[in-house]
Each structure stands twice: as C-alpha cells, then as structure tokens.
C-alpha positions as CSV (number, residue, x, y, z in Angstrom):
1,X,83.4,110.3,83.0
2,X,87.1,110.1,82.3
3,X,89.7,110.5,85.2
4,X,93.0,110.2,83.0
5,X,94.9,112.1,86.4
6,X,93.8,109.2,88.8
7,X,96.2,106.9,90.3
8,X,95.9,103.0,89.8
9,X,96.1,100.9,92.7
10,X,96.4,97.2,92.8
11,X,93.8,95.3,94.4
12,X,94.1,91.4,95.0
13,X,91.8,88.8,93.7
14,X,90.6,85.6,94.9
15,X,90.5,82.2,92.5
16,X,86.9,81.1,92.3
17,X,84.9,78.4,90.3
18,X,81.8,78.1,88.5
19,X,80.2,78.0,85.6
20,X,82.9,75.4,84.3
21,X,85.4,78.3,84.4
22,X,88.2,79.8,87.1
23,X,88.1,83.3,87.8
24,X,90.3,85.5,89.4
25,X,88.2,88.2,90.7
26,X,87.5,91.0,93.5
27,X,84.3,91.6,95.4
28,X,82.6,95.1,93.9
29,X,82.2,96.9,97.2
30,X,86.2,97.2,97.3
31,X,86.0,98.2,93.7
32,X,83.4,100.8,94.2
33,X,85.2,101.9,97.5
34,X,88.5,102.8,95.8
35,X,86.8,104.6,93.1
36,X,84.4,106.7,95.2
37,X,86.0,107.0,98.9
38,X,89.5,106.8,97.6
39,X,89.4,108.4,94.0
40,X,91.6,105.9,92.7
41,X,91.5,103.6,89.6
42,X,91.3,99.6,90.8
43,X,93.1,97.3,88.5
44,X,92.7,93.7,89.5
45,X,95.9,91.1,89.8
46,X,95.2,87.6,89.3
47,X,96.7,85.1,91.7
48,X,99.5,83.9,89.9
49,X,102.2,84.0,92.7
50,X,105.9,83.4,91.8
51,X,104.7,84.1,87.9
52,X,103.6,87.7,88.1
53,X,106.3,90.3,88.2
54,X,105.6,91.7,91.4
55,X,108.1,94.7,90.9
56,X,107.0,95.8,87.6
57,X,103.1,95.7,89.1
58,X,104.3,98.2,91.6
59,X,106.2,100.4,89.5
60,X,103.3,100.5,87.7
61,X,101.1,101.5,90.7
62,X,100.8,104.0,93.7
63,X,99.0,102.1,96.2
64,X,97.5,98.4,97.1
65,X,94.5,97.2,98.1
66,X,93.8,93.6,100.2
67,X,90.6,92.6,100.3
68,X,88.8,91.2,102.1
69,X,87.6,87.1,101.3
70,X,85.7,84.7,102.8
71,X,88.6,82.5,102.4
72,X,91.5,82.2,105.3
73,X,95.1,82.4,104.9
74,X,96.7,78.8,105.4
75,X,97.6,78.0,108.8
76,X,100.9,75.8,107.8
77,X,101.9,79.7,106.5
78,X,101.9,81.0,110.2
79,X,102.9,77.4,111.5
80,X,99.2,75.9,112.6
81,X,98.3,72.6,111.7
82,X,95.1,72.9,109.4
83,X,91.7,71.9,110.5
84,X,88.2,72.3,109.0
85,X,87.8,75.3,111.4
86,X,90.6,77.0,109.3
87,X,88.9,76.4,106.0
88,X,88.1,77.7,103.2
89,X,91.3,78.2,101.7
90,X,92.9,80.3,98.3
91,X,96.4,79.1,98.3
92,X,96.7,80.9,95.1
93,X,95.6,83.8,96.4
94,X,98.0,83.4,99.8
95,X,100.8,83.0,97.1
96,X,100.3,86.4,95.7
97,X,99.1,88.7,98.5
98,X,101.9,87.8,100.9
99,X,104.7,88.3,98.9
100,X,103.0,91.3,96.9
101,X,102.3,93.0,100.6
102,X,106.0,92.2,102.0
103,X,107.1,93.9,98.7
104,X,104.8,96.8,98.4
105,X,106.2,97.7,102.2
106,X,109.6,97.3,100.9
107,X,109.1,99.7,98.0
108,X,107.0,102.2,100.2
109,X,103.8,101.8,98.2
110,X,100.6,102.6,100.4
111,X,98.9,99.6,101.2
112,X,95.3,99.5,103.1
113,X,94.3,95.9,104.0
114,X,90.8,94.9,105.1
115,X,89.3,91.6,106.9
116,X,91.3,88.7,105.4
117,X,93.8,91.9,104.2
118,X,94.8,92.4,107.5
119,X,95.3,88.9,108.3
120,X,97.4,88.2,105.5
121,X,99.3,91.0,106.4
122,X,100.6,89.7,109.7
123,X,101.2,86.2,108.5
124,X,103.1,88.0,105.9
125,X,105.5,89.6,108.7
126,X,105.7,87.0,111.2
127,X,102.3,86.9,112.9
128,X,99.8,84.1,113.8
129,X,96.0,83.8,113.7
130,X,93.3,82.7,115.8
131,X,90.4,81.3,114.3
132,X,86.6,80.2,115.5
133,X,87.3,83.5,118.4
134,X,84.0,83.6,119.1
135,X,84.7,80.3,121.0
136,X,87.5,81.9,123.4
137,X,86.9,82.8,127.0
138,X,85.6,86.5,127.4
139,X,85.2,87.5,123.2
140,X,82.3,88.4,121.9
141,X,80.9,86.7,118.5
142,X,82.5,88.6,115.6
143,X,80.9,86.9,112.8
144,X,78.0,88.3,110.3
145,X,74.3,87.8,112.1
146,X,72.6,85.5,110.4
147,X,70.4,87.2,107.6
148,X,69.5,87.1,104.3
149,X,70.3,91.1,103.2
150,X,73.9,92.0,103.2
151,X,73.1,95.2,104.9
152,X,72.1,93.5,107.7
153,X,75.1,91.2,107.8
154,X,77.7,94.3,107.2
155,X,75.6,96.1,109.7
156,X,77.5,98.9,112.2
157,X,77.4,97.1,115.6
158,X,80.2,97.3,118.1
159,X,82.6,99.9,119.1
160,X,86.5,100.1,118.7
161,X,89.4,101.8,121.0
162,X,91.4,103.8,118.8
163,X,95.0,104.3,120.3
164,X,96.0,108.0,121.2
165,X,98.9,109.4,118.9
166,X,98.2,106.5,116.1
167,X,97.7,107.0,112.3
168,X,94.3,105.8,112.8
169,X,93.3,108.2,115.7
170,X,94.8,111.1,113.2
171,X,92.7,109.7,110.2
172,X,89.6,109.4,112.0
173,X,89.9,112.6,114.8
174,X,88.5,110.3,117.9
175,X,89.3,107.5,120.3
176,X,86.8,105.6,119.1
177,X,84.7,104.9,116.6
178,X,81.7,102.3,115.4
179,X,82.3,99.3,113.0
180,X,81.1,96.0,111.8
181,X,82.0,92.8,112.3
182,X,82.2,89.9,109.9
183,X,84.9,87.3,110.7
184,X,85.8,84.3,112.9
185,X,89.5,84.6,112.5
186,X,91.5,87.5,113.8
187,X,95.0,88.3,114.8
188,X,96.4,86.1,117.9
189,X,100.3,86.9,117.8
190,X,101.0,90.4,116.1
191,X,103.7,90.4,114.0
192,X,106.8,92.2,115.5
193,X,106.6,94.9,112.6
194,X,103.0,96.0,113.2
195,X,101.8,98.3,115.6
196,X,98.1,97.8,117.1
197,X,96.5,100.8,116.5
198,X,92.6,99.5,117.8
199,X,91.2,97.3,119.6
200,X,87.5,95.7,120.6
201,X,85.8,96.0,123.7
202,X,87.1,92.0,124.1
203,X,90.6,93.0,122.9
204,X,90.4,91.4,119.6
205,X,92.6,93.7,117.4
206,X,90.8,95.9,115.2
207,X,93.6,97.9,113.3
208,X,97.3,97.8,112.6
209,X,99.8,99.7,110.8
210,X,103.1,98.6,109.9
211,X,105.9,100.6,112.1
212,X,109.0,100.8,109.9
213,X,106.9,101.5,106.9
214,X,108.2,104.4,104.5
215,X,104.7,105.3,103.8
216,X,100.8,104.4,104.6
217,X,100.4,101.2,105.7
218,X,97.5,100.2,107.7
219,X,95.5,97.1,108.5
220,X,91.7,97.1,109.5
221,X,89.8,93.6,110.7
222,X,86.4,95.1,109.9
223,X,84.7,96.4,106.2
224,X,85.0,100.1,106.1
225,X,84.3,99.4,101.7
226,X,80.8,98.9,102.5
227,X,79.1,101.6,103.9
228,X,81.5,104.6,102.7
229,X,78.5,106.1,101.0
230,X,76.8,106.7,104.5
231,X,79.4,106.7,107.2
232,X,82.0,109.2,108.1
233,X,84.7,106.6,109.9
234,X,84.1,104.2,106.9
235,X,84.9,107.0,104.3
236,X,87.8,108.6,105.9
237,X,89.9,105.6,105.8
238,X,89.5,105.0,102.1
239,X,90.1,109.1,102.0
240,X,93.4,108.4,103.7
241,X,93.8,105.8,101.5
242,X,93.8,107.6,98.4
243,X,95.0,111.3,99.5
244,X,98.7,108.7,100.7
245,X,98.2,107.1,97.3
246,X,98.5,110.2,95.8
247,X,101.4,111.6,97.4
248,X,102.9,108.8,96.6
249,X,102.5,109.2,92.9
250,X,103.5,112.7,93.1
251,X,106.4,112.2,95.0
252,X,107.7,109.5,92.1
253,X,106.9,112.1,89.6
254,X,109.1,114.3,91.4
255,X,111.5,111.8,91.4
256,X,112.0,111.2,88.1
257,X,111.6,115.1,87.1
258,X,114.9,115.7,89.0
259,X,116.8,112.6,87.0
C-alpha cells in the first residue's frame, strides 16, 4: 500500500558489527511504531556526525525520532569520568543524535525520544546521567527481568505520575499511567531546558519535554514502540507524535504557499 501523503521522519541509528561488516541500523519496533501508531514514513540516518548535513536532513523532514539503544551516551559528554558501569558505548552515534536533536529544537521539528532518546536528549542540553540506579538508596530496579521472550522483558510493570497541566497529561487524559521499564541509566541532573513531565513511584524521571521548544518535543525513559498494537498510553504518544509531525509539515507548506 502506497502512502505518497505521509510525512518522513528521521529516526537515528546505531553503528553495529558483524558479519565482517558495520551497519548503521534502527531496531524494527521503532520502525513499525512510526509507521502504524504514528502514520509516518521512517527514513534511517547513519551516524556520520560532523559529515551529514544536518540542515538539509531536516528540511527534508517533519519530525525525529531517538531511539532507543542498548548503548549509553558517553559520560565525558555530560562531564563523568567513564567506567565499565557506563558501557557500552556508540560514539558515532552520540556524534549525530546530540547535535541532530539540539538542531531539530532549534528549527522547531517535532522530536519524540525514547530510553537512550531521552537521555541523549538531556546531555544534549546540559543535563547529566545516573547510571547502575538500581543501586541507589530508595529506587526500585528498572532494568528488563531476566527472560528469554522479549515480551516478557518489555513487559508493562510499574506505574508513572504524570504532572497536572503537562503535554503528556493532555496526550494521555490521566495522572497516571502504566509502563515498562528497561534501563539502568536515567536522568540525574535535568537539563535547565526540559521540563519533567512524569515521574516513578522512586522519582526516577519518566518523561520530559523541552520548555522553550517551538513545537512537540517530548522525552520518555520507558518503550511506548513496543506494545502500541495493544495498549492505549503506548499508542497515544506515537499518535501525538505523528498528528505534531503533521502540523508541522502543513504548516511549512503553508509557508512556502504564501512566498
């Protein structure tokens, strides 16, 4: 079936190896997730950092996409001295989503960011992360339970606070709201720009959006891409997603009508 109508929307990639080659590649449940709970097109952007044009990608798109990885953002990017609790890294992959993120903000091009997506996206305004949380006094453990079927491990498990009067507590209608939990790293110092939208029951943050942004621009810590086939909260922020994505292309076309 042809959707020649739908926008695109950029989605980052991370830089694997095997099979003697390196590939520059996205995980399909954010693929699928864009395409079905967003109605969008994906298009993938290798990690290339300073060599990609990161304007003409945007002009070029209506929305972005960060994924989520099971790679962590550098600490020496956030000021953190590395350790093997920090690892794995992508630094290709940091190279390209920061800037691409601070860039997309700049322009006003809706941006949704999941798991690693919102981490990278407080690094890339000033923030800091925590990592191993499940270590610190009073949290609960956040990573994946330990089994073999991926719907186990993306399973819905603990409950979020959603903050009254915030873009997420308008998207999703409630105060609060189920979701996984796959991660050992979360937000410690919020960036200045970002606004802290939910929280866990331990106060690990949950959600962010960015408060001077021009247009959509929202952070979630947990995988809404897998289950947006079978659950409402999952759904409706990939819906949000893709209805801003598509004001925003309307509102370029607009634009360049009246020129």
């Amino acid at each position: 079936m042809s959707h020649p109508s739908r926008p695109l929307v950029a989605v980052t990639s991370d830089v694997r190896v095997f099979e003697n080659y390196t590939w520059h590649a996205a995980p399909e449940q954010y693929l699928t997730a864009a395409i079905e709970g967003a109605e969008v097109t994906p298009l993938i952007v290798p990690s290339y950092g300073a060599a990609l044009d990161l304007d003409a990608i945007l002009a070029s798109v209506d929305g972005v996409l960060v994924t989520g990885s099971k790679s962590n953002v550098h600490p020496m990017l956030y000021g953190a001295e590395p350790s093997e609790a920090h690892e794995p890294f992508d630094p290709a992959r940091d190279a390209t989503s920061l800037p691409l993120i601070r860039r997309a903000i700049e322009l006003g091009v809706p941006l949704l960011a999941i798991c690693r997506g919102i981490q990278e996206l407080n690094v890339a305004l000033g923030g800091t992360l925590a990592t191993e949380i499940q270590e610190l006094t009073g949290r609960i453990d956040h990573r994946a339970p330990d089994a073999d079927s991926q719907a186990e491990r993306f399973a819905i498990r603990h409950p979020v606070r959603i903050k009254p009067g915030s873009s997420l507590a308008s998207i999703m209608e409630a105060d609060s709201i189920q979701v996984n939990s796959v991660h050992r790293q979360a937000i410690d110092r919020p960036a200045p720009r970002l606004e802290i939208e939910a929280t866990a029951e331990d106060g690990t943050i949950e959600a962010v959006s960015v408060k001077d942004a021009k247009g959509f621009a929202v952070g979630v810590q947990w995988h809404p891409e897998y289950w947006i086939r079978t659950d409402s909260p999952s759904r409706k922020v990939f819906a949000a997603f893709g209805d801003a994505v598509r004001a925003h292309k309307a509102a370029r076309a607009h634009l360049a009508a009246a020129e």
